[in-house]
MINUTI-885894 format. One record per residue (C-alpha): x, y, z; residue in three letters; residue number from 1; chain. Coordinates in steps of 0.2 Angstrom, whole numbers, plus 5000, padded with zeros to 4 digits. Layout:
residues N
SITE     u     v     w  type  seq  mol
SITE     X     Y     Z   ala  NUM    A
...
***
This chain:
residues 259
SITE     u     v     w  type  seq  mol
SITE  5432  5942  6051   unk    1    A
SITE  5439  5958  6044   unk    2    A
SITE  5457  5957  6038   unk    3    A
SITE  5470  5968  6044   unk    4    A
SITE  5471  5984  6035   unk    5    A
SITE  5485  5980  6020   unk    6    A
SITE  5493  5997  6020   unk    7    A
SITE  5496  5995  6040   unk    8    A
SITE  5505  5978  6037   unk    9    A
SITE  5516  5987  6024   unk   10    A
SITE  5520  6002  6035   unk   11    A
SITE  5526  5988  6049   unk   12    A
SITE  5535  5978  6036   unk   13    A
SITE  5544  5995  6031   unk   14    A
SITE  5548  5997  6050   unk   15    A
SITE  5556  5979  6052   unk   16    A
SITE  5568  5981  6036   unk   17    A
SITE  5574  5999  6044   unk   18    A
SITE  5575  5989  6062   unk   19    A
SITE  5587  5978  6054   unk   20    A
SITE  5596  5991  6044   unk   21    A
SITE  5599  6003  6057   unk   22    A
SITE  5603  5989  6068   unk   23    A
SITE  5618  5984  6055   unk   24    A
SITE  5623  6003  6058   unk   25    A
SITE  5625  6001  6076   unk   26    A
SITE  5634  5985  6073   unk   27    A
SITE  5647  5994  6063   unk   28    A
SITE  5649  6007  6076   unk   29    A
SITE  5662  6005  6090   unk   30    A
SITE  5654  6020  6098   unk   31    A
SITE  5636  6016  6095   unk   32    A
SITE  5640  5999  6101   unk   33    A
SITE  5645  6006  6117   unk   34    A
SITE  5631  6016  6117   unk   35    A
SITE  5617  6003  6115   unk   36    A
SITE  5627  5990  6127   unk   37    A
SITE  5627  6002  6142   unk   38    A
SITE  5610  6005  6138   unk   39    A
SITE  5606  5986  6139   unk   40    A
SITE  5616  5988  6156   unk   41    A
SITE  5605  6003  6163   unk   42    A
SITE  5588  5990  6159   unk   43    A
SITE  5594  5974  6164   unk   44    A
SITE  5598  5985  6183   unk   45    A
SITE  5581  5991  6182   unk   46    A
SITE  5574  5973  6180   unk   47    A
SITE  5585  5966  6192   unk   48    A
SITE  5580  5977  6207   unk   49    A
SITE  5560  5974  6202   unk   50    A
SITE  5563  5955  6202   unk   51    A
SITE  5577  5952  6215   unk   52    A
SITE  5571  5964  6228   unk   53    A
SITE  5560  5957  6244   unk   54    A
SITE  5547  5964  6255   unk   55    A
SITE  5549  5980  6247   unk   56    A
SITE  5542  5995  6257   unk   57    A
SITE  5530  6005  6253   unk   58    A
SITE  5539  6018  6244   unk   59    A
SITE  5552  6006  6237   unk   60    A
SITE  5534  5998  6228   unk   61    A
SITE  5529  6016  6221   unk   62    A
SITE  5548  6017  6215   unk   63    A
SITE  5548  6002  6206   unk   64    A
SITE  5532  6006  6199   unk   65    A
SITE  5544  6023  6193   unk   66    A
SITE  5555  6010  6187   unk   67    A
SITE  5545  6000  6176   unk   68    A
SITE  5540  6015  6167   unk   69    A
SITE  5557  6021  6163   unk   70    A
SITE  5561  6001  6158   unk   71    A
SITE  5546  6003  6145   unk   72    A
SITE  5549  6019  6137   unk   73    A
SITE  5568  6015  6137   unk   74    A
SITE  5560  5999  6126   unk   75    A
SITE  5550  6009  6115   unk   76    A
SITE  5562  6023  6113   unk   77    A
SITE  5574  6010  6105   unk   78    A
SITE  5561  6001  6095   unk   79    A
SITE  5552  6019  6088   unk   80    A
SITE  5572  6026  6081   unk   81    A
SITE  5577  6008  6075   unk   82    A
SITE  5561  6007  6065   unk   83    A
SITE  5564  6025  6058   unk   84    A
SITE  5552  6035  6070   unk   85    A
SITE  5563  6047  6077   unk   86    A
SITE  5553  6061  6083   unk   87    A
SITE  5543  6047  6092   unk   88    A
SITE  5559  6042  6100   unk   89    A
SITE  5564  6059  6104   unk   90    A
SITE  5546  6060  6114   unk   91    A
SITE  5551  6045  6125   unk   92    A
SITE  5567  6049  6128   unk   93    A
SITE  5561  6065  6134   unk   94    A
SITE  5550  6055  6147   unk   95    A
SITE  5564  6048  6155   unk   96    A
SITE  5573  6060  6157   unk   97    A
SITE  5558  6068  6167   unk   98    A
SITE  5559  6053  6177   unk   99    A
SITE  5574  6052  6181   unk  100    A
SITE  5575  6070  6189   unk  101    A
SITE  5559  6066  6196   unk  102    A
SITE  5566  6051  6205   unk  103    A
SITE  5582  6062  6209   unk  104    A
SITE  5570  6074  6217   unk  105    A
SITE  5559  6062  6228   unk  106    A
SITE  5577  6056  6234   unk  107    A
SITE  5577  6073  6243   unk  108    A
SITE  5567  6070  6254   unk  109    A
SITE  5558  6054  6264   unk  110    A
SITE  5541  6062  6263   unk  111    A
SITE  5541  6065  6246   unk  112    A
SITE  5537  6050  6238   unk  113    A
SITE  5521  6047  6248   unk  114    A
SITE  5517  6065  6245   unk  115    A
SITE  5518  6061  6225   unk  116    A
SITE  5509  6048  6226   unk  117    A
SITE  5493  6056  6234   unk  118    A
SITE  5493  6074  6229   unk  119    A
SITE  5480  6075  6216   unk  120    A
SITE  5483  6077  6199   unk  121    A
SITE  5475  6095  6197   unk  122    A
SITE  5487  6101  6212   unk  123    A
SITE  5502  6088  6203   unk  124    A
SITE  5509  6102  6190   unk  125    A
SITE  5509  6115  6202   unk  126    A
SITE  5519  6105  6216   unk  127    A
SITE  5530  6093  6207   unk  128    A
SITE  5531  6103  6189   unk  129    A
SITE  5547  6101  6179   unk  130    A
SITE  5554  6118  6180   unk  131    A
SITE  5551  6115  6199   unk  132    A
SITE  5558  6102  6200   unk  133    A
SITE  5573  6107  6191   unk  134    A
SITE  5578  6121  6197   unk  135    A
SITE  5578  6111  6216   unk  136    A
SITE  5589  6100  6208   unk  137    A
SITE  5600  6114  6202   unk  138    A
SITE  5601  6124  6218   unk  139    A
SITE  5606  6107  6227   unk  140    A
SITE  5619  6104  6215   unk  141    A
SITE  5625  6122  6214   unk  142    A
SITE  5621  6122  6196   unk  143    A
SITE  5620  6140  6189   unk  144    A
SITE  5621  6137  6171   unk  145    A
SITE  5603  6129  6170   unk  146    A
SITE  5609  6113  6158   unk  147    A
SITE  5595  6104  6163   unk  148    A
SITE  5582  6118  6156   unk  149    A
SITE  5591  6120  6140   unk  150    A
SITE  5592  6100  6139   unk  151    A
SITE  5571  6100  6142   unk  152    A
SITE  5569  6114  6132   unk  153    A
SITE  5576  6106  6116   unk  154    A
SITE  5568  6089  6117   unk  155    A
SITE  5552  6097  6120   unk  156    A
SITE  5556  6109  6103   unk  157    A
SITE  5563  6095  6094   unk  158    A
SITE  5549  6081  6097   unk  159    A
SITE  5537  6086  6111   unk  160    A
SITE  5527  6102  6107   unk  161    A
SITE  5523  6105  6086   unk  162    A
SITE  5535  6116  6081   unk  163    A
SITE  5542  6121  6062   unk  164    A
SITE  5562  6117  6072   unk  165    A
SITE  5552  6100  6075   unk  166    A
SITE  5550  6097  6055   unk  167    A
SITE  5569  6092  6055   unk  168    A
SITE  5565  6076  6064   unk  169    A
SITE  5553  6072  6051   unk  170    A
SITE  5567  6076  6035   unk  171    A
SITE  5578  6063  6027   unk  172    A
SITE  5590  6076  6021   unk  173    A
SITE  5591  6097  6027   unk  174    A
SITE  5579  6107  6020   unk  175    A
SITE  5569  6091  6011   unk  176    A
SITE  5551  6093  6013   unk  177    A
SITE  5545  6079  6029   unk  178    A
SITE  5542  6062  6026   unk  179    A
SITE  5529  6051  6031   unk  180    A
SITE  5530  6036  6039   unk  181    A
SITE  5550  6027  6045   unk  182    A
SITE  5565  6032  6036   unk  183    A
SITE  5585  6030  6038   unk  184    A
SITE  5594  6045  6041   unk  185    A
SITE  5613  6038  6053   unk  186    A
SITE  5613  6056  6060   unk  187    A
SITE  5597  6056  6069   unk  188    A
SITE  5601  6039  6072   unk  189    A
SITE  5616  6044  6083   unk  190    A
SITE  5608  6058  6090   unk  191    A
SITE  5593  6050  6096   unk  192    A
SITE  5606  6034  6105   unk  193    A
SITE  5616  6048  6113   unk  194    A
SITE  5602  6056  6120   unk  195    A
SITE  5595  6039  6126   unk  196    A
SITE  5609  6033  6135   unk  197    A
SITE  5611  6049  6143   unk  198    A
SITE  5597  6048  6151   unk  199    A
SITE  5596  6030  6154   unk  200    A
SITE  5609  6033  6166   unk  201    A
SITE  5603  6046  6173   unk  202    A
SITE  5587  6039  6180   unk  203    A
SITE  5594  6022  6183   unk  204    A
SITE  5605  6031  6194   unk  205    A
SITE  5592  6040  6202   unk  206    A
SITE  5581  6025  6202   unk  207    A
SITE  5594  6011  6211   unk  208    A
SITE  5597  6024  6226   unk  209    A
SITE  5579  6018  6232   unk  210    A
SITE  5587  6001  6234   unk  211    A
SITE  5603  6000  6244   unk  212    A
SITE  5611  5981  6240   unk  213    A
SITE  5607  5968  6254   unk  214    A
SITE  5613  5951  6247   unk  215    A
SITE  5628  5945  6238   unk  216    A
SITE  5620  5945  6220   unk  217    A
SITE  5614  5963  6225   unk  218    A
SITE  5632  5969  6227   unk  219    A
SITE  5638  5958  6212   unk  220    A
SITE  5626  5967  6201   unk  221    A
SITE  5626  5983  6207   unk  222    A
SITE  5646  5981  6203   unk  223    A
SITE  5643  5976  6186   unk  224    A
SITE  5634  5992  6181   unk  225    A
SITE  5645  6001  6191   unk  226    A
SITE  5659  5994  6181   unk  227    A
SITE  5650  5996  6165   unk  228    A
SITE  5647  6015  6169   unk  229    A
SITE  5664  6017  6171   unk  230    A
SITE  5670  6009  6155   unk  231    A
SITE  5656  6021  6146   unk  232    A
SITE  5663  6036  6154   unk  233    A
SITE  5681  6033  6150   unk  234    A
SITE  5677  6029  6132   unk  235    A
SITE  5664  6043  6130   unk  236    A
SITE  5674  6056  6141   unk  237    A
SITE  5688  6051  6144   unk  238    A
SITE  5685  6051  6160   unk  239    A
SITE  5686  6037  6174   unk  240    A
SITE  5675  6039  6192   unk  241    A
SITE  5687  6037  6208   unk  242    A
SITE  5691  6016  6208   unk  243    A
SITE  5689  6018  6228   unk  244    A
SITE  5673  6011  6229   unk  245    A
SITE  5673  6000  6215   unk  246    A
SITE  5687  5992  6226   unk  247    A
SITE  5678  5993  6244   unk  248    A
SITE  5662  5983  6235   unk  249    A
SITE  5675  5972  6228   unk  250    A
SITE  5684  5968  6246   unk  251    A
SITE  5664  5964  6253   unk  252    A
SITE  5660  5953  6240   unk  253    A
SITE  5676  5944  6243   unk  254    A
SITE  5673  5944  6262   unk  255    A
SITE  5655  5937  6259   unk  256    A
SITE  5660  5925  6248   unk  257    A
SITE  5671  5918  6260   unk  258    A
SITE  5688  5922  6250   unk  259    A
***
């Protein structure tokens, strides 16, 4: 048998000494901390609806078959900037943030999801395109400013299309010529765990209004991440959503529960 290529198996054992460095970082950051946690938050929701939800139907199936994408790439998006990858990163992060307008989207409207899942793929970018997307979701909103373009846009500069604005992914320090292979920089870092948990929420959000709660653990659950959202807003925005119906799931647990 041939043995593993040696210069593969030091690239890998470069990428698990940065794992556990950059990991050290975000120990030693309230606010990356926060970040990572709520992130944790946003995947342990999208696991508990595949695993804890029954006689799913059949869009609730094509949903969670959305879901387990967004988990994956959530997963990968973490392990690619902790192992010093972060253009990688950027590219999967881009991914669900895609998907969680997508799933925003296909919430519109009950036909939509079937019509997804059918429509062919040479038809697929013409009907349910990004920008179309998008702007759907900005005219339902009453969004004018056209955030969600300029957010797309600079992902896709930055990490999805080869560009020269792209080459400062790839520099340990401004105006440094690109390296090869992981490396520690603490500001892409940062920015890559702020994009993440942005859009973690986002499309967790988007995802979890496929699946209205039904059972006791259901409710308890959805009130821990609603909980946890909360706390993340506060800290990061100083901003706290109404308590209201935080309170009324909390007054139906307690009637469940017998209390």
């Amino acid at each position: 048998m041939s043995a593993f290529p040696e210069n593969l198996s030091l690239l890998h054992k470069g990428e698990k000494d940065l794992h556990t460095r950059s990991i050290a970082l975000v120990e030693g950051s309230e606010d990356l901390s926060l970040h990572v946690s709520m992130i944790e938050t946003c995947m342990d929701m999208l696991q508990y609806v595949r695993t804890n939800t029954l006689d799913m139907s059949e869009d609730q199936v094509i949903v969670a078959l959305i879901g387990a994408s967004v988990f994956n790439s959530i997963a990968s998006a973490l392990k690619l900037m902790l192992g010093g990858y972060y253009q990688s990163s950027g590219l999967q992060i881009r991914y669900i943030m895609e998907t969680g307008w997508l799933l925003d989207y296909l919430r519109t409207d009950p036909n939509l999801v079937q019509e997804w899942k059918v429509t062919p793929e040479e038809k697929r970018q013409s009907v349910f395109r990004p920008g179309k997307i998008r702007d759907k979701l900005d005219k339902r909103d009453g969004f004018k400013e056209k955030k969600r373009e300029a957010h797309y846009k600079r992902l896709c500069v930055l990490c999805g299309h080869p560009s020269f604005a792209g080459f400062a992914m790839l520099r340990p320090e401004v105006n440094a010529d690109a390296h090869m292979g992981p490396f520690l920089v603490l500001g892409l870092l940062e920015g890559c765990i702020q994009e993440l948990v942005q859009v973690s929420i986002t499309a967790t959000q988007a995802f979890l209004r496929f699946f209205p709660p039904k059972t006791l653990p259901d409710y308890k659950a959805g009130i821990s991440f609603i909980e946890t959202n909360a706390h993340w807003m506060e800290k990061v925005f100083d901003k706290r959503p109404d308590p209201k119906p935080l309170n009324e799931l909390r007054k139906l647990i307690a009637q469940l529960e017998g209390r």
